[in-house]
N, C-alpha and C positions, 0 to 999 in steps of 0.2 A: 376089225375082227368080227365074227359071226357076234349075232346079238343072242342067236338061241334063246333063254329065257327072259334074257334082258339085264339080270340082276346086274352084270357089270357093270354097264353105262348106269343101271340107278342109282347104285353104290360111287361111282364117280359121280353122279349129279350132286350129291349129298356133298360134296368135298369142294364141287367146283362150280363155277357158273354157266362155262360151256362144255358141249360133250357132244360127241362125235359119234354114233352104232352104226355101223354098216352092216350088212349081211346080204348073199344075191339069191335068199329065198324071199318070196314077199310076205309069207305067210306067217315067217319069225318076225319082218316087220312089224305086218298088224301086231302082231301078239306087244313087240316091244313096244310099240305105241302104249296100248291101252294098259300095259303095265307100270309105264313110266306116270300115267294121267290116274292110275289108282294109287300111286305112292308121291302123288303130288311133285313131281320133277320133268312134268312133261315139257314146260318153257324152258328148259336148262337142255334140252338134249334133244341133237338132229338127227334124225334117220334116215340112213341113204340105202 
Protein backbone atom coordinates (compact mmCIF):
# COMPACT_ATOMS: atom_id res chain seq x y z
CA UNK A 1 0.00 0.00 0.00
CA UNK A 2 1.14 3.62 -0.53
CA UNK A 3 3.35 4.66 2.44
CA UNK A 4 2.19 8.43 2.19
CA UNK A 5 3.36 9.62 5.57
CA UNK A 6 4.72 6.46 6.68
CA UNK A 7 2.86 6.14 10.00
CA UNK A 8 1.45 2.70 8.99
CA UNK A 9 4.46 0.63 8.36
CA UNK A 10 5.95 2.49 11.82
CA UNK A 11 3.06 1.61 13.73
CA UNK A 12 3.49 -2.02 12.24
CA UNK A 13 7.21 -1.78 13.00
CA UNK A 14 6.39 -1.19 16.65
CA UNK A 15 4.29 -4.64 16.59
CA UNK A 16 6.66 -6.59 14.30
CA UNK A 17 10.07 -7.36 13.36
CA UNK A 18 9.52 -7.13 9.65
CA UNK A 19 7.51 -4.83 7.34
CA UNK A 20 6.91 -4.31 4.17
CA UNK A 21 5.91 -0.05 2.51
CA UNK A 22 5.65 0.18 -0.94
CA UNK A 23 4.53 3.14 -2.76
CA UNK A 24 5.51 4.10 -6.78
CA UNK A 25 6.13 7.81 -5.73
CA UNK A 26 9.85 7.95 -4.70
CA UNK A 27 9.43 11.01 -2.91
CA UNK A 28 6.87 9.24 -0.17
CA UNK A 29 9.77 6.79 -0.01
CA UNK A 30 12.33 9.29 0.96
CA UNK A 31 9.92 10.76 3.22
CA UNK A 32 9.26 7.01 4.63
CA UNK A 33 12.70 6.43 5.05
CA UNK A 34 13.74 9.20 7.15
CA UNK A 35 10.60 8.85 9.23
CA UNK A 36 10.82 5.36 9.99
CA UNK A 37 15.04 6.31 11.13
CA UNK A 38 13.55 9.21 13.36
CA UNK A 39 11.10 6.74 15.24
CA UNK A 40 13.80 4.30 15.49
CA UNK A 41 12.22 1.45 13.23
CA UNK A 42 14.11 1.82 10.35
CA UNK A 43 16.02 -1.90 10.61
CA UNK A 44 12.41 -3.43 10.99
CA UNK A 45 10.98 -2.18 7.62
CA UNK A 46 11.70 -2.28 3.70
CA UNK A 47 10.87 0.19 1.31
CA UNK A 48 10.02 -0.80 -2.19
Amino acid sequence: MGTRSDINAILAALKSSNVIAVDINSYSVGAGIKGAQLNGVSIRIKFL
